[in-house]
C-alpha positions in Angstrom: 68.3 75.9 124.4 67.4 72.2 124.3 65.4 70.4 121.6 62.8 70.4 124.3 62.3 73.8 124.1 61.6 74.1 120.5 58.4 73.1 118.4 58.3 73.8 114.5 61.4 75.8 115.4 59.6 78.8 117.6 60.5 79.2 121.3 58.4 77.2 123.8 57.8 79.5 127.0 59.1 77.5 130.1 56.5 76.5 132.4 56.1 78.3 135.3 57.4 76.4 138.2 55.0 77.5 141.2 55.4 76.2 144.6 51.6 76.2 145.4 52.0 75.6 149.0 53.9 78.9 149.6 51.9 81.0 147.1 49.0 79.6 148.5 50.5 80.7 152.0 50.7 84.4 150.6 47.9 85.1 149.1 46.4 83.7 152.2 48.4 86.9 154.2 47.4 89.4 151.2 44.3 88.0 151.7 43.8 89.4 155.6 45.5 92.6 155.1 43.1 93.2 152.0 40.5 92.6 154.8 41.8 95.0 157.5 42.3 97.2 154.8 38.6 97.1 153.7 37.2 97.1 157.3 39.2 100.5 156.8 38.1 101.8 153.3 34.7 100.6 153.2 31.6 100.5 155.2 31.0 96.6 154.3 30.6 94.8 157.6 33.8 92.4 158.7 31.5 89.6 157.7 30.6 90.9 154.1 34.2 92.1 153.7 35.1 88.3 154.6 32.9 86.9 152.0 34.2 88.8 149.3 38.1 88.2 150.1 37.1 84.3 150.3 35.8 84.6 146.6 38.5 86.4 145.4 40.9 84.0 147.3 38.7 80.8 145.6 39.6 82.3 142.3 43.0 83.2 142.8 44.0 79.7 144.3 42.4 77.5 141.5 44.0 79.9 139.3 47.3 79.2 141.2 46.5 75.8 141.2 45.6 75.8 137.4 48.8 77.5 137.1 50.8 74.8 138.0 49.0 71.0 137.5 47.2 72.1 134.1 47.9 70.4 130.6 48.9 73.8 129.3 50.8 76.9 130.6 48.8 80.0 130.8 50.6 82.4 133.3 48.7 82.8 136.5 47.5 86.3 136.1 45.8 84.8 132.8 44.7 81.8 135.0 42.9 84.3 137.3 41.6 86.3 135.1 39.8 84.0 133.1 38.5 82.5 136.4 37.6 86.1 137.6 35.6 86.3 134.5 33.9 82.8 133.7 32.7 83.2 137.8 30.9 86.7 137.1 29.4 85.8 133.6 26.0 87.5 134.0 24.6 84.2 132.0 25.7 81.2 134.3 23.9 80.0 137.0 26.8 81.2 139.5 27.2 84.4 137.8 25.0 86.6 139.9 25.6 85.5 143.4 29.4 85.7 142.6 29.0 89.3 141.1 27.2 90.1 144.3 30.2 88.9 146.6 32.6 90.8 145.4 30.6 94.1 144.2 31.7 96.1 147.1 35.2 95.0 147.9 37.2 98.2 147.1 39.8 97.2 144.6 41.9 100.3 145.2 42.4 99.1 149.0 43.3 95.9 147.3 46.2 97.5 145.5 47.9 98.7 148.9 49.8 95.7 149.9 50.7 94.7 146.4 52.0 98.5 146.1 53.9 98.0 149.0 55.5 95.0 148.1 56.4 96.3 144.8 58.0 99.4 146.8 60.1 97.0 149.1 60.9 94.6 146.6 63.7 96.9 145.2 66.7 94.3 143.9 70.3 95.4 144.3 70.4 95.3 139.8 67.6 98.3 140.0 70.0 100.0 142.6 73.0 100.0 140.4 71.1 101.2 136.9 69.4 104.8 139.6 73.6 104.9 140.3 74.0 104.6 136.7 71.9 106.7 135.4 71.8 109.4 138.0 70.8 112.8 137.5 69.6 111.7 133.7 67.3 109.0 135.6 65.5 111.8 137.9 65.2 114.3 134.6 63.2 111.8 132.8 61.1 110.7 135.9 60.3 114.6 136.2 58.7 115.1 132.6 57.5 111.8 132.4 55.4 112.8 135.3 54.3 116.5 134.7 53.7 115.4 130.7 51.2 112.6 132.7 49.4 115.6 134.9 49.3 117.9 132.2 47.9 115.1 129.5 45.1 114.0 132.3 44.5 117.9 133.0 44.1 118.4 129.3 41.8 115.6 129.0 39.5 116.3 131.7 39.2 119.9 130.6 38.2 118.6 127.3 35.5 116.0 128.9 33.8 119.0 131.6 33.6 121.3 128.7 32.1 118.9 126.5 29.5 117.7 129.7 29.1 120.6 131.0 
């Protein structure tokens, strides 16, 4: 660790060194598969389900851009999501016609391609610890995910009976 990274003797974290170009690229590719995706999910028209991509792509790419050329590091996620949120304040002048550009964008279509990259983006390090861990691995994944069904059966037995 160099003195650069150091202040008042805490741990600076590293800038994050984005090629904007290439992410800018991407998200550009996310961007019309989250549009065939809500041509599919929705009934918005192609022309609505445009509009509402090409805001959320405004937002992410200053935030990208942000990101990269600002004075200070934020991570891009925090980039975003202070841009997702100072662009739909109900109290700016923006707010409203920003809010209703994105209302009906289906978020959970959204999540497809980012699932799916997160499925194929399996490195050969998370290979070796499933070989490692083996049968042990698979035990936990099973009670980890019948203690989540049970918990969210629990819970939504609790909820009808107190509605209803």
């Amino acid at each position: 660790m160099s003195a650069e990274d150091t202040v008042g003797g805490s741990t600076r974290v590293p800038r994050e060194n984005l090629a904007v170009g290439p992410t800018l690229r991407d998200l550009a590719v996310v961007s019309v598969l989250g549009w065939a995706l809500q041509l599919l999910a929705t009934d918005l028209s192609a022309l609505a389900a445009l509009a509402g991509l090409a805001g959320l792509y405004v937002i992410c790419a200053v935030g990208v851009v942000l990101t990269r050329f600002a004075p200070f590091y934020l991570p891009s996620i925090a980039w975003i999501s202070l841009l997702g949120i100072a662009a739909t304040l109900p109290f700016t002048p923006w707010g409203d016609s920003v809010t209703a550009l994105v209302a009906d964008i289906d978020f959970l279509a959204l999540s497809v391609p980012a699932l799916a990259y997160a499925g194929l983006a399996i490195t050969q390090r998370e290979i070796d610890v499933v070989k490692k861990s083996g049968w042990k691995l698979l035990l936990i994944a099973v009670f980890v995910l019948a203690s989540t069904y049970l918990g969210s059966a629990v819970v939504a037995d609790i909820v009808l009976r107190i509605t209803g």
